[in-house]
OpenMM code with the backbone's topology and positions (N, CA, C; nanometers):
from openmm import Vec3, app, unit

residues = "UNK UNK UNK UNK UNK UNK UNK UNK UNK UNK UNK UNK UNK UNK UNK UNK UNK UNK UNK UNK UNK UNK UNK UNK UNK UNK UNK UNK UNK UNK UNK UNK UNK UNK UNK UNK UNK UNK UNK UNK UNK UNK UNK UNK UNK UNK UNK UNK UNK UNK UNK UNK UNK UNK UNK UNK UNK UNK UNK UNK UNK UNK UNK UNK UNK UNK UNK UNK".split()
positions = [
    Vec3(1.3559, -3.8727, -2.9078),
    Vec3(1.2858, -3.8855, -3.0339),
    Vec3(1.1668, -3.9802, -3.0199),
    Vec3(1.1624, -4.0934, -2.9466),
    Vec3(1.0800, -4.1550, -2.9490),
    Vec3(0.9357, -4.1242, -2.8551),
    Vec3(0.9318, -4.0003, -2.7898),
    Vec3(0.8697, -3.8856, -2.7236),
    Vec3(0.7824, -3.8703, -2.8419),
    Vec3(0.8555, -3.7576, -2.9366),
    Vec3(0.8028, -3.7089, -3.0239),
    Vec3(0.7398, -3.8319, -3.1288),
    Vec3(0.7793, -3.9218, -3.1725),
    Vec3(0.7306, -4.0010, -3.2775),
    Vec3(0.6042, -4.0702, -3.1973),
    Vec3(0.5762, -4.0993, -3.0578),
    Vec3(0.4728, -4.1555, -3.0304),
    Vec3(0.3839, -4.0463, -3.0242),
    Vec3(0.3877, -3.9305, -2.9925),
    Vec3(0.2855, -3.8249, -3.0137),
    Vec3(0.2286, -3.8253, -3.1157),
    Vec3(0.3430, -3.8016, -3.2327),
    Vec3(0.3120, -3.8308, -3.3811),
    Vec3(0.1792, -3.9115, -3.4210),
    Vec3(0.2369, -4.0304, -3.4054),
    Vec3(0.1429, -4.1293, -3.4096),
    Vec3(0.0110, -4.1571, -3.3310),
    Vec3(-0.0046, -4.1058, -3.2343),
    Vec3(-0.1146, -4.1183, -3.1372),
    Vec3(-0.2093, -4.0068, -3.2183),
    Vec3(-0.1306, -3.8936, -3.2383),
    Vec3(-0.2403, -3.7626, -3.3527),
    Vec3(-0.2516, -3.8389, -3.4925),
    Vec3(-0.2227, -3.9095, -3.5372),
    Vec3(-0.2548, -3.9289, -3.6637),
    Vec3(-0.3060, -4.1016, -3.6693),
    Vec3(-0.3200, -4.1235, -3.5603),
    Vec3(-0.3715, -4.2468, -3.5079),
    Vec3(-0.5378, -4.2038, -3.5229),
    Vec3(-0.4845, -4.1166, -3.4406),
    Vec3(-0.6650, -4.0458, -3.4100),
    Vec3(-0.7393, -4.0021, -3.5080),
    Vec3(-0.6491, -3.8948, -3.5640),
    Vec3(-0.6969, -3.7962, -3.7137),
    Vec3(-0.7572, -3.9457, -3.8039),
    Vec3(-0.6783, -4.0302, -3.8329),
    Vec3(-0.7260, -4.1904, -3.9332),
    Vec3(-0.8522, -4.2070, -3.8880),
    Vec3(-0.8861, -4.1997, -3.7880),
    Vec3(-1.0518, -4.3181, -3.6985),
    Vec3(-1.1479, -4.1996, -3.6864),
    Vec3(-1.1172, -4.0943, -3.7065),
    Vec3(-1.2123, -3.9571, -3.6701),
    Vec3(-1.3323, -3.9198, -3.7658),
    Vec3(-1.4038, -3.9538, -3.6951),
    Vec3(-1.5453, -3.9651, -3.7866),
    Vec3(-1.6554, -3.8321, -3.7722),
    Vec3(-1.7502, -3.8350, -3.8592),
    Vec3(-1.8583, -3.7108, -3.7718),
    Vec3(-1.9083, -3.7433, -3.6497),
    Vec3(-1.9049, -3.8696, -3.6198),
    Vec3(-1.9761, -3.9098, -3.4521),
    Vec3(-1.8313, -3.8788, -3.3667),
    Vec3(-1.7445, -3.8342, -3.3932),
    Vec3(-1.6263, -3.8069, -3.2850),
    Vec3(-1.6511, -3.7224, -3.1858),
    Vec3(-1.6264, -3.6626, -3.0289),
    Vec3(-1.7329, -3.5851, -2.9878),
    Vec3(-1.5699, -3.5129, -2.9697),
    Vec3(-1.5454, -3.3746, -2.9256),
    Vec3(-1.4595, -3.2770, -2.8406),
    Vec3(-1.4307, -3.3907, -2.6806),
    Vec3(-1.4562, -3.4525, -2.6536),
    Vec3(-1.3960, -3.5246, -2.5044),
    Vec3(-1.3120, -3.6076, -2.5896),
    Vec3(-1.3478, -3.6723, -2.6967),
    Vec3(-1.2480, -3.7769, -2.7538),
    Vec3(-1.1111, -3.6900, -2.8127),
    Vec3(-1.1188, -3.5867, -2.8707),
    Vec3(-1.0424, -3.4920, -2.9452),
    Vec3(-0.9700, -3.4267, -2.7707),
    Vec3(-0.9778, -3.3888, -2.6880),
    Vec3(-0.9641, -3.3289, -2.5797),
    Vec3(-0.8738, -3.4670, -2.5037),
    Vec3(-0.9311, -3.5826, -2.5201),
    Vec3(-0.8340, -3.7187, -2.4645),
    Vec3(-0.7581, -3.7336, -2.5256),
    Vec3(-0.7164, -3.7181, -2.6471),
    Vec3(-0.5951, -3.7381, -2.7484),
    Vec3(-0.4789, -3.6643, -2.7623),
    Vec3(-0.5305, -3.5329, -2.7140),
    Vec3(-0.4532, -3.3623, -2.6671),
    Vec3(-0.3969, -3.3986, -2.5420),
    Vec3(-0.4641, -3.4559, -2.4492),
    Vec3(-0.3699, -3.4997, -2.3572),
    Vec3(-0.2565, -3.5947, -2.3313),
    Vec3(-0.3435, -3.6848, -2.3949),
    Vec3(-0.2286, -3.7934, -2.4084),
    Vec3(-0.0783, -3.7796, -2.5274),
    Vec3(-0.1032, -3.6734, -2.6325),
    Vec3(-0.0015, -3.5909, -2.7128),
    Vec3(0.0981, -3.5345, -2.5854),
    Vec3(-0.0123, -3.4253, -2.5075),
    Vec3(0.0555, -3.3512, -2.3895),
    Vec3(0.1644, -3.4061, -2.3433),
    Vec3(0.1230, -3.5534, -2.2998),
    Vec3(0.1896, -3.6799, -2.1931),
    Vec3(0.2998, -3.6889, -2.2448),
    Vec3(0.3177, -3.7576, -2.3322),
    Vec3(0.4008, -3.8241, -2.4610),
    Vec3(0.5462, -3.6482, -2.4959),
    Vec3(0.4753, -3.5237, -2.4982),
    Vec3(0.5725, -3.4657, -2.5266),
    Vec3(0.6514, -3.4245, -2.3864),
    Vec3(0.5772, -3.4022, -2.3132),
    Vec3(0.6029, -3.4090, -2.1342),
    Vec3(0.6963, -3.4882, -2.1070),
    Vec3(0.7280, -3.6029, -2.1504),
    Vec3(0.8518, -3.6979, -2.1241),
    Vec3(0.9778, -3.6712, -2.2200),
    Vec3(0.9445, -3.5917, -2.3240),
    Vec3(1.0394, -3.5417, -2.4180),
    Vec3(1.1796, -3.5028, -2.3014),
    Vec3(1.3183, -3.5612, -2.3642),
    Vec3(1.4255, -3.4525, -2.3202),
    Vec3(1.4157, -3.3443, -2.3151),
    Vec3(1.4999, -3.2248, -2.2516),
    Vec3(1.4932, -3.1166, -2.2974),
    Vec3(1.5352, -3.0713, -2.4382),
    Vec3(1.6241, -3.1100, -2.5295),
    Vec3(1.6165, -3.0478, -2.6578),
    Vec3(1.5409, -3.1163, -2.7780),
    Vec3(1.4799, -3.2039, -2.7137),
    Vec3(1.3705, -3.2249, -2.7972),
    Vec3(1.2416, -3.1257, -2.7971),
    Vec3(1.2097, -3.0925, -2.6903),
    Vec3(1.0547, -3.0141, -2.6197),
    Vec3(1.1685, -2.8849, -2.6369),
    Vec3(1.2675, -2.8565, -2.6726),
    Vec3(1.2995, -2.7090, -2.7237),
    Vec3(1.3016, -2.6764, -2.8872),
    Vec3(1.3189, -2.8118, -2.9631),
    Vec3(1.3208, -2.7902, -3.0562),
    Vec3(1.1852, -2.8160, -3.0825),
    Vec3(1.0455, -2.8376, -3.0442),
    Vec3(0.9017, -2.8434, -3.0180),
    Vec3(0.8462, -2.7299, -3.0091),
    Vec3(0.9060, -2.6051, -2.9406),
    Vec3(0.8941, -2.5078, -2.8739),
    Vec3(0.9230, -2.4187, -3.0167),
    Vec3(1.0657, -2.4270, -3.0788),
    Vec3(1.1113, -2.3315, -3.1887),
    Vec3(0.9947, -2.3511, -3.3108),
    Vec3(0.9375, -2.5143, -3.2966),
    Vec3(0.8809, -2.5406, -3.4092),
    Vec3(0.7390, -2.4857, -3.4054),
    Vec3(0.7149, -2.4637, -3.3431),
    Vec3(0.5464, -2.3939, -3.2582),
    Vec3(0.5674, -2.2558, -3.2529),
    Vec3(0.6655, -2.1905, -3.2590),
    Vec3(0.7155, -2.0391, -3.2559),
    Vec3(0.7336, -2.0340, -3.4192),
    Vec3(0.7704, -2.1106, -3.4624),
    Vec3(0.7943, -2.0949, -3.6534),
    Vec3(0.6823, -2.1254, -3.7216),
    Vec3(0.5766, -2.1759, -3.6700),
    Vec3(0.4533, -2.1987, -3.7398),
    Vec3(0.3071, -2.0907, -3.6407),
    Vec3(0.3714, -2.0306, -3.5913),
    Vec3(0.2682, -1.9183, -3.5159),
    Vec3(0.1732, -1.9706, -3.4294),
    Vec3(0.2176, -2.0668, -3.3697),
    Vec3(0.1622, -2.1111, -3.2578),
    Vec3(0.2028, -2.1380, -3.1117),
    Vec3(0.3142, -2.0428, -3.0788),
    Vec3(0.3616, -2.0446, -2.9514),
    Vec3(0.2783, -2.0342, -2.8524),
    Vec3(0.1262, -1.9835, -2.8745),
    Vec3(0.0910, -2.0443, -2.7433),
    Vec3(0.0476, -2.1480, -2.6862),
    Vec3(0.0681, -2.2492, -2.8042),
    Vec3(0.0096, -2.4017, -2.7473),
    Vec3(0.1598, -2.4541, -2.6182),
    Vec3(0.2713, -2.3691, -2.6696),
    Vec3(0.3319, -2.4162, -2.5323),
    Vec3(0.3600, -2.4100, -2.4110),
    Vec3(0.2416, -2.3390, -2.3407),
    Vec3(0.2580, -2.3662, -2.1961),
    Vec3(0.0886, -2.4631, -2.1749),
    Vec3(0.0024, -2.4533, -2.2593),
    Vec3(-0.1099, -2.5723, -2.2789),
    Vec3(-0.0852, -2.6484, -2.3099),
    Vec3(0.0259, -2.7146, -2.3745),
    Vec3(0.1038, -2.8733, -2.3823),
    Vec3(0.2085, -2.8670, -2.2591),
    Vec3(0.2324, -2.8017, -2.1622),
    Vec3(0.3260, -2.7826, -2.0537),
    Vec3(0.4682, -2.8023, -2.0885),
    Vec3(0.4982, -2.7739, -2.1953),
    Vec3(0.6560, -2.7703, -2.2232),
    Vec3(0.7647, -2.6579, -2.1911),
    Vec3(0.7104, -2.5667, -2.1328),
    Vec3(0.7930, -2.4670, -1.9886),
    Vec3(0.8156, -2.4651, -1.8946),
] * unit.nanometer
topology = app.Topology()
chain = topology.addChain("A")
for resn in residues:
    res = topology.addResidue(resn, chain)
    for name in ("N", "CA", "C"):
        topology.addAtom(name, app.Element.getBySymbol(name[0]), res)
């Protein structure tokens, strides 16, 4: 859990400070470091990540967050 809650927070860390001067490398560094953070997830955490990304129509962000 604490996988997932620092991801959490690192995206909505970011989303708070995100201004019109924000560029795509800063948005693209934050995606990774989300990546990182779910990457260390247990496995039924990054499965229940997986169901939750399949229930909101976005299963293909999971092999671009590497959770397979």
């Amino acid at each position: 859990m604490r996988n997932l809650a620092a991801a959490l927070a690192i995206a909505t860390s970011y989303l708070d400070r995100r201004s019109a001067t924000s560029t795509e490398d800063g948005d693209i560094e934050v995606l990774e470091a989300v990546a990182a953070e779910l990457q260390q997830a247990p496995s039924d955490e990054k499965n229940a990540l997986i169901s939750a990304l399949v229930h909101i129509g976005r299963a293909d962000l999971i092999d671009g967050l590497g959770l397979k």
